[in-house]
HTML snippet that shows the backbone in 3Dmol.js (N, CA, C, O; Angstrom):
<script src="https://3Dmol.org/build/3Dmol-min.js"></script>
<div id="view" style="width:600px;height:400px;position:relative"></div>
<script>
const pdb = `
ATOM      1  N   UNK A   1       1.826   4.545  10.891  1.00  0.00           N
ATOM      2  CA  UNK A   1       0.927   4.309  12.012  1.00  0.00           C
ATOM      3  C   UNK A   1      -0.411   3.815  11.472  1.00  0.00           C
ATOM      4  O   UNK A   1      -0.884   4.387  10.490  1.00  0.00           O
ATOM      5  N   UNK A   2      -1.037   2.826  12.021  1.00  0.00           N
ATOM      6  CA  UNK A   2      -2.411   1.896  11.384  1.00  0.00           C
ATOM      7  C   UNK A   2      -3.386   3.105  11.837  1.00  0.00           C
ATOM      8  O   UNK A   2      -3.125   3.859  12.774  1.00  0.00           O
ATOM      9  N   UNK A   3      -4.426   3.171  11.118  1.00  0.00           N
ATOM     10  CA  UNK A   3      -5.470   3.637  11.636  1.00  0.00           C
ATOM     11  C   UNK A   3      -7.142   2.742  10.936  1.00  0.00           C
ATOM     12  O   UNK A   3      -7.210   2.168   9.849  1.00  0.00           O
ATOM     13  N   UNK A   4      -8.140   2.869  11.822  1.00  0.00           N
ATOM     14  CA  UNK A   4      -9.174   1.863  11.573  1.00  0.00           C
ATOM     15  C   UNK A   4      -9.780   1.959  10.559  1.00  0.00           C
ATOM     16  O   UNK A   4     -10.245   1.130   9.777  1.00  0.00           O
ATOM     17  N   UNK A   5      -9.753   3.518  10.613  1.00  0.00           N
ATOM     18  CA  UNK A   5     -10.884   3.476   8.799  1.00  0.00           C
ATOM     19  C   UNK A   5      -9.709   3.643   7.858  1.00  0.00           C
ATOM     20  O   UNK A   5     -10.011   4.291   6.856  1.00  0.00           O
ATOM     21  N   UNK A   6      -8.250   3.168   7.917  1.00  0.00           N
ATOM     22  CA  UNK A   6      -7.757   2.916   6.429  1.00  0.00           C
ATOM     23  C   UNK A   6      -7.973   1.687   5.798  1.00  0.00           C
ATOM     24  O   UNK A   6      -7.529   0.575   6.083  1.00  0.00           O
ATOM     25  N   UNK A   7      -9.057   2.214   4.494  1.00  0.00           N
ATOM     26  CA  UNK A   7      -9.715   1.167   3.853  1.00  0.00           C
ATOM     27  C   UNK A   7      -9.541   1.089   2.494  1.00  0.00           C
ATOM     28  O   UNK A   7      -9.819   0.095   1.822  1.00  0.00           O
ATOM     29  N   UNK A   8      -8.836   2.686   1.845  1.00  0.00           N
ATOM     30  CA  UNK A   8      -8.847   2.417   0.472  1.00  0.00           C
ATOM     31  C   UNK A   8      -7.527   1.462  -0.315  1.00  0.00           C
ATOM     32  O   UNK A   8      -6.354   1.533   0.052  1.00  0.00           O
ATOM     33  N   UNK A   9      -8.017   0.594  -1.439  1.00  0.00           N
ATOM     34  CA  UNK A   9      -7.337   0.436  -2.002  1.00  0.00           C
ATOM     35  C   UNK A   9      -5.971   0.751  -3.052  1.00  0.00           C
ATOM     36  O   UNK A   9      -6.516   1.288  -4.017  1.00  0.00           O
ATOM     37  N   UNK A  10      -5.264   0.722  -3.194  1.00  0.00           N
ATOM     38  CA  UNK A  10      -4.763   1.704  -4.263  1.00  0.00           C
ATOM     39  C   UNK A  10      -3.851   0.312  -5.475  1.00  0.00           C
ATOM     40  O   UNK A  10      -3.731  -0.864  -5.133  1.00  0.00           O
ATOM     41  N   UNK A  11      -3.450   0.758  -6.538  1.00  0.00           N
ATOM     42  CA  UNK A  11      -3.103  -0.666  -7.657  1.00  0.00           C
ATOM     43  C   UNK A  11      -1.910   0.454  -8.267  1.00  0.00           C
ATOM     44  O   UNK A  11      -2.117   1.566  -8.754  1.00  0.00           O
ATOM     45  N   UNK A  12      -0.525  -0.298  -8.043  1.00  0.00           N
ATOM     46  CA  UNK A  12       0.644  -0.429  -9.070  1.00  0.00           C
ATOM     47  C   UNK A  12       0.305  -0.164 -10.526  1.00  0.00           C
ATOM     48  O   UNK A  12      -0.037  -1.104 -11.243  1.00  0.00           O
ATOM     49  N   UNK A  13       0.424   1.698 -11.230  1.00  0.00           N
ATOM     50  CA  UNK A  13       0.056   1.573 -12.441  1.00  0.00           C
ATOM     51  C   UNK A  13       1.297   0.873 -13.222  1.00  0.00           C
ATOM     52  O   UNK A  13       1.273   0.946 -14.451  1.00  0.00           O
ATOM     53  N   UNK A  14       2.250   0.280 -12.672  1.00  0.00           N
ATOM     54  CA  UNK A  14       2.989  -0.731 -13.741  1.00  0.00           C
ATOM     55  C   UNK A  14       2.979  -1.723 -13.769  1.00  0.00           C
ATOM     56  O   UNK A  14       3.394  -2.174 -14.836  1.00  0.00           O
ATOM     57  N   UNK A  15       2.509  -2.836 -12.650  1.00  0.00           N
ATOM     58  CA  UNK A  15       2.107  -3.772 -12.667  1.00  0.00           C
ATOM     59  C   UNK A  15       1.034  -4.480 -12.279  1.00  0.00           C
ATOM     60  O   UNK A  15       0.815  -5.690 -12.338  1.00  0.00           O
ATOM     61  N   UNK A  16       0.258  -3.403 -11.792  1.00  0.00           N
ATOM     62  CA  UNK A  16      -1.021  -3.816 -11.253  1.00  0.00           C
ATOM     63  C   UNK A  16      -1.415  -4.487  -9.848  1.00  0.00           C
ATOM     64  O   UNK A  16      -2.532  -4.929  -9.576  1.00  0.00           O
ATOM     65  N   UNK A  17      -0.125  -4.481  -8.881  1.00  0.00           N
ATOM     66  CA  UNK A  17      -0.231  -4.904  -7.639  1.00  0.00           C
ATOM     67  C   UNK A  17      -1.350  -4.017  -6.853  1.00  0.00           C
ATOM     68  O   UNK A  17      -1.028  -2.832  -6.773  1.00  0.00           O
ATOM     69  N   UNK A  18      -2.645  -4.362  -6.236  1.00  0.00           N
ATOM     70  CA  UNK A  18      -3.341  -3.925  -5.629  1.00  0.00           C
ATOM     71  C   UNK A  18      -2.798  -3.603  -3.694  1.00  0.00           C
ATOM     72  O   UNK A  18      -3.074  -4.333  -2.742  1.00  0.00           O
ATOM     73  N   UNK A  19      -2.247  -2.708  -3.676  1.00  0.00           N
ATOM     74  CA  UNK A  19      -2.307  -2.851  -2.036  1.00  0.00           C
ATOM     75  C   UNK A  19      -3.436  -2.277  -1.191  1.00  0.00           C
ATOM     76  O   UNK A  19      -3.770  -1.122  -1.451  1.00  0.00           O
ATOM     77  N   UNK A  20      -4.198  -3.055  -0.015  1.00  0.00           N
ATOM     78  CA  UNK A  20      -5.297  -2.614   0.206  1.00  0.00           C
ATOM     79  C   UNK A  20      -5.016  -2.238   2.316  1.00  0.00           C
ATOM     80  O   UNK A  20      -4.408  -2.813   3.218  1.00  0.00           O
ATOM     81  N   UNK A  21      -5.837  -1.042   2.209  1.00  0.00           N
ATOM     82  CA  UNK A  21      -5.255  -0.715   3.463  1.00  0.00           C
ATOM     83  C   UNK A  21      -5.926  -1.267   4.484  1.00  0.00           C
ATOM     84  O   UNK A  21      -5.514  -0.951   5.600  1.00  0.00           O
ATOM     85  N   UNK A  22      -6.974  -2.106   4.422  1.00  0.00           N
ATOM     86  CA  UNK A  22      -7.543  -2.383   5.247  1.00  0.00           C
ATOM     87  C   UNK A  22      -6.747  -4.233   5.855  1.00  0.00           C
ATOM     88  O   UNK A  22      -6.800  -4.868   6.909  1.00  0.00           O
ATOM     89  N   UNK A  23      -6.206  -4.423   4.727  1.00  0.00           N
ATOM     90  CA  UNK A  23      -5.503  -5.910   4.753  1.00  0.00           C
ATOM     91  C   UNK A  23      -3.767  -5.138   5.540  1.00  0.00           C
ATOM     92  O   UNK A  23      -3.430  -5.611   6.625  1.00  0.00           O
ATOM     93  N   UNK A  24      -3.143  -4.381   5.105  1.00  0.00           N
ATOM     94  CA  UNK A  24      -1.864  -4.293   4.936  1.00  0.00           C
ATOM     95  C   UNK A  24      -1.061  -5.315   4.266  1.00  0.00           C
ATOM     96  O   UNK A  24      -1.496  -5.941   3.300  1.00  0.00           O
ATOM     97  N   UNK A  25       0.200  -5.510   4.803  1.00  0.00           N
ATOM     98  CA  UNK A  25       1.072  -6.507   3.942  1.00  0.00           C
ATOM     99  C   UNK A  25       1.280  -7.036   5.083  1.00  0.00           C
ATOM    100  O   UNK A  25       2.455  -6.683   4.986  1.00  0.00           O
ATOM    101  N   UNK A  26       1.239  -7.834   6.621  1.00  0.00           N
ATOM    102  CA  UNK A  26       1.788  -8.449   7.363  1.00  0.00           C
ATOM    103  C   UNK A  26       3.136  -8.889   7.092  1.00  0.00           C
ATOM    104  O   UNK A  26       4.039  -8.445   7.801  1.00  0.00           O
ATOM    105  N   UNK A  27       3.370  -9.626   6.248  1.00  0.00           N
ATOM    106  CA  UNK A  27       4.437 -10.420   5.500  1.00  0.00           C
ATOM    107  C   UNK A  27       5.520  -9.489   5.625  1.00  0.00           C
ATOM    108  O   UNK A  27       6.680  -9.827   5.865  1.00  0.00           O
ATOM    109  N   UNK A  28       5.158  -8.407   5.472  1.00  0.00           N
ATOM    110  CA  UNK A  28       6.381  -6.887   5.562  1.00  0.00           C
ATOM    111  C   UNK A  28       6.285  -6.260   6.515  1.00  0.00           C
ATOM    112  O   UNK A  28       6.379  -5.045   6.345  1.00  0.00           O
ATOM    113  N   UNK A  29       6.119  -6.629   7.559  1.00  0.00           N
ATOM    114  CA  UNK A  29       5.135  -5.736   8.618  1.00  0.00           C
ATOM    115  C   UNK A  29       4.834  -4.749   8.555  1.00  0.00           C
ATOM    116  O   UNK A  29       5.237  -3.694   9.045  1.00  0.00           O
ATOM    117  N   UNK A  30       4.053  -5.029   7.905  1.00  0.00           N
ATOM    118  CA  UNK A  30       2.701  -3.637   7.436  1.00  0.00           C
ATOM    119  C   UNK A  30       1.725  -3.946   8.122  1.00  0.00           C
ATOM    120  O   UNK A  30       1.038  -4.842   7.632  1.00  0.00           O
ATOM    121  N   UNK A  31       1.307  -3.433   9.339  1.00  0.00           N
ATOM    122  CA  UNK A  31      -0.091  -3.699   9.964  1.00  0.00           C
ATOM    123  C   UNK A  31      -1.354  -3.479   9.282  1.00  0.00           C
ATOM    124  O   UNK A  31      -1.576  -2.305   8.987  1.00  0.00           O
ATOM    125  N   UNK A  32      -2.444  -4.546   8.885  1.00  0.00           N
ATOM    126  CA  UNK A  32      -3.470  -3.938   8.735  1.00  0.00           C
ATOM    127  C   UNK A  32      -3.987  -2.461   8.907  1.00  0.00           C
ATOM    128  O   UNK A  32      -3.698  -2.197  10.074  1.00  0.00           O
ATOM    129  N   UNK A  33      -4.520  -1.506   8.427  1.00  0.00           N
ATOM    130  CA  UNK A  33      -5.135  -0.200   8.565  1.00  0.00           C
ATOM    131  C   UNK A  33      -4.257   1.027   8.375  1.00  0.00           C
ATOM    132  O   UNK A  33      -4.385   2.193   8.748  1.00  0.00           O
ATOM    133  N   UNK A  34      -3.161   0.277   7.553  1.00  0.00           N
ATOM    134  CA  UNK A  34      -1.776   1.277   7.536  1.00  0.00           C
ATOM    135  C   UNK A  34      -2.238   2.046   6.236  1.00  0.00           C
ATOM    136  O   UNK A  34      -2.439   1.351   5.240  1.00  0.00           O
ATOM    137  N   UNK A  35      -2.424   3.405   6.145  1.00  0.00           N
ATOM    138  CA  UNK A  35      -2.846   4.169   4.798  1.00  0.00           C
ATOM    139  C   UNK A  35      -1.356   3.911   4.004  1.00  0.00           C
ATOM    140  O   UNK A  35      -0.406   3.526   4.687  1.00  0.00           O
ATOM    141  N   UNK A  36      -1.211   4.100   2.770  1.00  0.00           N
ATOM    142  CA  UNK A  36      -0.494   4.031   1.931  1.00  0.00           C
ATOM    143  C   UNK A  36       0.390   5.343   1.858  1.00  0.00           C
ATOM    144  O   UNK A  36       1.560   5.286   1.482  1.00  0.00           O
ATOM    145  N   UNK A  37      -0.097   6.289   2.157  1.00  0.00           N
ATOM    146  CA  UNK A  37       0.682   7.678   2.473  1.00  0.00           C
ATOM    147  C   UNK A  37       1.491   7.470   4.091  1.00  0.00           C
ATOM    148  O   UNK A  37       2.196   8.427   4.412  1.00  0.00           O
ATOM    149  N   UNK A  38       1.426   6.330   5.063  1.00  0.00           N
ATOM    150  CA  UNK A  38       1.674   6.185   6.651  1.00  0.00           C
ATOM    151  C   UNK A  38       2.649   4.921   6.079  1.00  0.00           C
ATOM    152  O   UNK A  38       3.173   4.310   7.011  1.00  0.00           O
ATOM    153  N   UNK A  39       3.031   4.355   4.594  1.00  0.00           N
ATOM    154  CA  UNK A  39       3.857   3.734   4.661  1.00  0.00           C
ATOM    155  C   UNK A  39       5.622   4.265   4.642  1.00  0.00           C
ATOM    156  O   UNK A  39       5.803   5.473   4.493  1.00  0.00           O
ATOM    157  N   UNK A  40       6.822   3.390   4.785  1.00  0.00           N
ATOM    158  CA  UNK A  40       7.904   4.571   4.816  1.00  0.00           C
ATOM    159  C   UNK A  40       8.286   5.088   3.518  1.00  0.00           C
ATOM    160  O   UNK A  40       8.268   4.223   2.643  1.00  0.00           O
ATOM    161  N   UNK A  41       8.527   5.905   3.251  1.00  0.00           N
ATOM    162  CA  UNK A  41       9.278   6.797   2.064  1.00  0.00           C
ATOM    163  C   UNK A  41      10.104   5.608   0.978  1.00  0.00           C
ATOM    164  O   UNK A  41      10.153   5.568  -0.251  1.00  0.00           O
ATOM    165  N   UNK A  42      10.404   5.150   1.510  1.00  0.00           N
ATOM    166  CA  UNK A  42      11.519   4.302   0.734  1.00  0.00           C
ATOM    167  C   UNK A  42      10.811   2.907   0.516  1.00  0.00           C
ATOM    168  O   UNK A  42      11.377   1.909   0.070  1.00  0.00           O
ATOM    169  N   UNK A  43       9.382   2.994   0.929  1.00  0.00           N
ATOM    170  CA  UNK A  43       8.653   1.440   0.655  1.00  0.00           C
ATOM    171  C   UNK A  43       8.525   1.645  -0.781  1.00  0.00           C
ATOM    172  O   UNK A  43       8.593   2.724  -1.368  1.00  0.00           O
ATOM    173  N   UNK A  44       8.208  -0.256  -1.606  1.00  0.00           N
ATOM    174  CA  UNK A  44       8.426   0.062  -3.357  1.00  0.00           C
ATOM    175  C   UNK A  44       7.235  -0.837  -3.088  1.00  0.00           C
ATOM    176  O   UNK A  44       6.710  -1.027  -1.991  1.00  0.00           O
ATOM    177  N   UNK A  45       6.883  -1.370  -4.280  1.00  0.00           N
ATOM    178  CA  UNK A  45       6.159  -2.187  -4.336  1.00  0.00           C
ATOM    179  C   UNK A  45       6.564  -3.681  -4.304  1.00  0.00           C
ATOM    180  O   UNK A  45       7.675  -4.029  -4.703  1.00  0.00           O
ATOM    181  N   UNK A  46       5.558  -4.655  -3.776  1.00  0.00           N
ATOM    182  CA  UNK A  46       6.668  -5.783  -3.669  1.00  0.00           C
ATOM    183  C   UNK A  46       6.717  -6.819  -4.756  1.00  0.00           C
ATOM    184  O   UNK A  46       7.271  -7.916  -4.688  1.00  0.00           O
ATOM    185  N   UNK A  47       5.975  -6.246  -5.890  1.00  0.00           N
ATOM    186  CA  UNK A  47       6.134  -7.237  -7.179  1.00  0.00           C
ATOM    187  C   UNK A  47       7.065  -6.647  -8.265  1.00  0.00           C
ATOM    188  O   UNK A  47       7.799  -7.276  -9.028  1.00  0.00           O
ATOM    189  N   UNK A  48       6.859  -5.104  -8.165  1.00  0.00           N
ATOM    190  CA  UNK A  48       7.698  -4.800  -9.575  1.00  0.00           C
ATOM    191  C   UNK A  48       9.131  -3.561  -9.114  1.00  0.00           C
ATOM    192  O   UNK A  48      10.091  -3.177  -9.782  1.00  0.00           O
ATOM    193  N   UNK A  49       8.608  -3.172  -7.436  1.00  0.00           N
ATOM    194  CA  UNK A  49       9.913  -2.543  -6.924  1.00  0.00           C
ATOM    195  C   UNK A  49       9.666  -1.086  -7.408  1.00  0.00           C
ATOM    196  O   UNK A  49      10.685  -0.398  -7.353  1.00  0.00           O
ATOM    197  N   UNK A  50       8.592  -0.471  -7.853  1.00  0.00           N
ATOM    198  CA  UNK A  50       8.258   0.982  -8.430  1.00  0.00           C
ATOM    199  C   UNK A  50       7.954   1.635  -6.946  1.00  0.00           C
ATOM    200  O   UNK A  50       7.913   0.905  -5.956  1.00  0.00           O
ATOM    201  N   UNK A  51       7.737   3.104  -6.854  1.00  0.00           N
ATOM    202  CA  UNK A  51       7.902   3.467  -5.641  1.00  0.00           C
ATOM    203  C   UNK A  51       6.086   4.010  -5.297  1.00  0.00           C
ATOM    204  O   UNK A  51       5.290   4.272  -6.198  1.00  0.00           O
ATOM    205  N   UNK A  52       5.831   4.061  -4.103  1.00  0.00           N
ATOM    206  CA  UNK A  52       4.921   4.117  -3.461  1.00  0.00           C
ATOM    207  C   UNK A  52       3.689   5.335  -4.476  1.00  0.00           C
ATOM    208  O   UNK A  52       2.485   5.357  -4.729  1.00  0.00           O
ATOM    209  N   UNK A  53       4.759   6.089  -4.743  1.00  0.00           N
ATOM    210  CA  UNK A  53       4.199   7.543  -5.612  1.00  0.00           C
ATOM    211  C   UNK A  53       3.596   7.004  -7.169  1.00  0.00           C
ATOM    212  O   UNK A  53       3.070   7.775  -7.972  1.00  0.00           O
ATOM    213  N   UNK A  54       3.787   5.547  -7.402  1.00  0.00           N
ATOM    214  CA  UNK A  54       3.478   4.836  -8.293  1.00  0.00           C
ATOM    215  C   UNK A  54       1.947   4.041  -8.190  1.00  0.00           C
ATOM    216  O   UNK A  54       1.621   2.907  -8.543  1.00  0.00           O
ATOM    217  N   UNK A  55       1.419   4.785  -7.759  1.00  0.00           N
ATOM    218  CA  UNK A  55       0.480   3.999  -6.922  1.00  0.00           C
ATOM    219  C   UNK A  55      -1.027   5.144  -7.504  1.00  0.00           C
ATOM    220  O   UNK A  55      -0.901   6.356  -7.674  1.00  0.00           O
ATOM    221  N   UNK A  56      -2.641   4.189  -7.763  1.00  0.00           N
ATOM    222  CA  UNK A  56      -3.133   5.021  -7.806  1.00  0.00           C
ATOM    223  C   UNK A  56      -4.503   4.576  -6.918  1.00  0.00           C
ATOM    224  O   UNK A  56      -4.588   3.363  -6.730  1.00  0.00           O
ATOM    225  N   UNK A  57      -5.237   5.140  -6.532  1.00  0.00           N
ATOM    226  CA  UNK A  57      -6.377   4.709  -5.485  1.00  0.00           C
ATOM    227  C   UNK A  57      -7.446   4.274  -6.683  1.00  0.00           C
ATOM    228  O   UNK A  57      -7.683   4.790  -7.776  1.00  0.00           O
ATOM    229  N   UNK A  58      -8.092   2.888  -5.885  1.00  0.00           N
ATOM    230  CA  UNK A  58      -8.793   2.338  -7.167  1.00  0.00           C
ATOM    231  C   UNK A  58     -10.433   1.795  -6.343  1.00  0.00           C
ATOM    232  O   UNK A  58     -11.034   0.776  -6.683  1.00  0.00           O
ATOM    233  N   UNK A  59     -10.846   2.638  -5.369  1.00  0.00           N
ATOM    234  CA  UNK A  59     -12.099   2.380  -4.510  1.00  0.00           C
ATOM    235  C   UNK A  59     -12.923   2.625  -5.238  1.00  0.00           C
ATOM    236  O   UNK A  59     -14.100   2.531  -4.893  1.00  0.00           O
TER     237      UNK A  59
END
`;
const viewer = $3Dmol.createViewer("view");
viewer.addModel(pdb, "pdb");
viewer.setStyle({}, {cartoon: {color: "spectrum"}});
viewer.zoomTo();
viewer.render();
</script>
């Protein structure tokens, strides 16, 4: 579920993919303002496929 103040960033510690919550991923339908913990369980990352828990906040 999007919410307005999701703003932090967080970056793929294996490949360095930045996902930022204030952008989302559209492309995946990820709505803008979607926190990274409000994504689904089974989302990976979309460059190296590591799982969400792979992830570290980088604001």
């Amino acid at each position: 579920m999007p919410y307005a103040d999701a703003t932090s960033s967080h970056m793929c510690l294996t490949c360095g993919f930045i996902y930022d919550e204030a952008t989302g991923l559209p492309g995946q339908g990820i709505a803008p303002g979607t926190a990274l913990s409000d994504l689904p369980v089974d989302w990976v990352c979309p460059d190296c496929g590591q799982p969400r828990d792979s992830f570290e906040t980088v604001d």
